[in-house]
N, C-alpha and C positions, 0 to 999 in steps of 0.2 A: 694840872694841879691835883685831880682828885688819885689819879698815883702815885703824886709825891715826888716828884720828877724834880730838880733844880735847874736854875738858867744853864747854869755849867754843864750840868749832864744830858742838856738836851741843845744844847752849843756842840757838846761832842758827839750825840750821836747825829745830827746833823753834818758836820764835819765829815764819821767816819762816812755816808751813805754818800759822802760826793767819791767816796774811791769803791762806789760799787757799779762796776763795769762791763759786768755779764750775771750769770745766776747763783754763779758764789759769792758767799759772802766776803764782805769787803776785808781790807787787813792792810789800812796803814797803820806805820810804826807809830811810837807813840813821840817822839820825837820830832815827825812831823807835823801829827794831830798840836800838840805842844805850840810850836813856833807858830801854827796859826792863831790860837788862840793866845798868844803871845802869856804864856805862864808855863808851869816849869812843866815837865812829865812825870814827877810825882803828884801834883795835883791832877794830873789827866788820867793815873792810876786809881787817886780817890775816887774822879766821876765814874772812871770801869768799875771799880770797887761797888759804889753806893748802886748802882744799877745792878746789878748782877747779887747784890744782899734783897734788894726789890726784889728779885727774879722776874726783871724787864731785860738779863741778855744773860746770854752765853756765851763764853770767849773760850777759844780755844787753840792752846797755844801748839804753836807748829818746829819741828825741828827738822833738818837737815844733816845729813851722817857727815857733810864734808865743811860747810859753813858753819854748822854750830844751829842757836836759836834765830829764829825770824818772826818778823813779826805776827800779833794772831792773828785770828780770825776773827773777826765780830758779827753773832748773828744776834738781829732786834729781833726776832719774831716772835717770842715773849713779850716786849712791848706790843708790838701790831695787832698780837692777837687782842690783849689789854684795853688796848684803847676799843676794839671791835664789839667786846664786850662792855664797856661803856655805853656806846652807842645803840647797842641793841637793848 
């Protein structure tokens, strides 16, 4: 609460950290993210959105010269650090 975090935006970065699977950062689609939390992926754009105006993340978006765009990347570590400094 004291970063201002909403249920929803901490529903999704929850969410995104279950597809982090080695030491890069995670990158499901949002369409994914979406269906689990059963609402659209323009609302799951606003929680990217509102975090990343926080500067609790950084996404970075990824492209492919043959596929086109993919999904990004989502680093919390603007949050982690946040909350770190909280606690210290």
């Amino acid at each position: 609460a004291d970063l201002g975090v909403t249920t929803g935006e901490l529903v999704f970065m929850t969410l995104c950290l279950q597809f982090k699977w080695s030491k890069g950062n995670p990158h499901p689609s949002l369409a994914t993210i979406a269906e689990r939390m059963n609402i659209s992926r323009r609302q799951v754009r606003t929680y990217a959105a509102g975090l990343r105006s926080k500067g609790l993340l950084t996404v970075e978006e990824r492209l492919d010269s043959e596929r086109g765009q993919l999904s990004s990347l989502y680093d919390f570590t603007p949050f982690l650090e946040a909350v770190v400094k909280l606690e210290g």
